[in-house]
N, C-alpha and C positions, 0 to 999 in steps of 0.2 A: 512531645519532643521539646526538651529544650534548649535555646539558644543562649552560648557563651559568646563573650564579648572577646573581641582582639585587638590588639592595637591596630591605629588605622593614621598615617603619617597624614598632616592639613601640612600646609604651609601658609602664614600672614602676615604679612607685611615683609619676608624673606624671614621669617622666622618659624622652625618646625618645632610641631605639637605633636605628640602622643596622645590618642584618643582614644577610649574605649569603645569600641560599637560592635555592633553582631552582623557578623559576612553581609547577612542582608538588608542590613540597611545604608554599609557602605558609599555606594552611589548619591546618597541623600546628603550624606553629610559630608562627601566632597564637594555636592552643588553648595552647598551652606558654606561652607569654609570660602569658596570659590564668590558665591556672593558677598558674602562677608570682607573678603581683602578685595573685591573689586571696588567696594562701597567705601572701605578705608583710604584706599587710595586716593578715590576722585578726592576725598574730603582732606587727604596730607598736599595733593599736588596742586587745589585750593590756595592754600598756601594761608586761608582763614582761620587755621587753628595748628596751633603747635607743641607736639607732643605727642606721645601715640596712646598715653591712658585719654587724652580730651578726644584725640580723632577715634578711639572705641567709644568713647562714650558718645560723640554726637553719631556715629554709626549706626550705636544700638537704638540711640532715637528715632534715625531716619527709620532704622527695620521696624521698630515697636510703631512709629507713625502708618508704614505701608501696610503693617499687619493689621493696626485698626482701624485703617479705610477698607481695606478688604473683608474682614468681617463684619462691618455697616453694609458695608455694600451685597454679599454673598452672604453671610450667615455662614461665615466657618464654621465646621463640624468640631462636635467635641473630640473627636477621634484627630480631626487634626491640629487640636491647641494641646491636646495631649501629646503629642509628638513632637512638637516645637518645642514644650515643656522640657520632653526629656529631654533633647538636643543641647538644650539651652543647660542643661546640668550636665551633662557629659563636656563637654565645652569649659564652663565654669572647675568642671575636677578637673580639666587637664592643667588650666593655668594656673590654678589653685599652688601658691608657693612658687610663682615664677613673677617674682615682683620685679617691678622695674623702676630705676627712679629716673628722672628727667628734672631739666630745667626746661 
């Protein structure tokens, strides 16, 4: 059987994404979207960094930093860096051409 992809509405930072993902794995990539603008936020209401390309990027640090104490510490499975993978490209094509500029 195979699984087609459907749009799948995030919101981040009050801002809505169109996402490709398949029915079932919906749920996953609401928690991610949902960690993701929670993480955003702590690091905009900070008030340490300003702009919202610097607050994704020190974001994706903090998430890339918890992923690799996690897998020091557990030995995450390849099955599941392969899934954060794709994520991490499904995510990437949605923003893909929604630039944003900032002072």
């Amino acid at each position: 059987m195979k699984t087609t992809a459907t749009g799948c509405q995030i919101i981040i930072l009050g801002k809505e994404y169109t996402v490709a993902c398949p029915d079932e794995k919906k749920d996953e990539l609401l928690a991610a979207a949902s960690y993701l603008d929670t993480n955003m936020r702590e690091i905009q209401q900070s008030g340490a960094v300003l702009g919202t390309e610097r607050v994704a990027v020190m974001a994706a640090l903090n998430i890339a930093h918890d992923l690799l104490s996690l897998r020091a510490d557990s030995g995450i499975s390849l099955e599941m860096e392969s899934r954060i993978k794709k994520l991490r490209r499904n995510l990437e094509e949605a923003l893909d051409g929604q630039a944003e500029i900032e002072l």
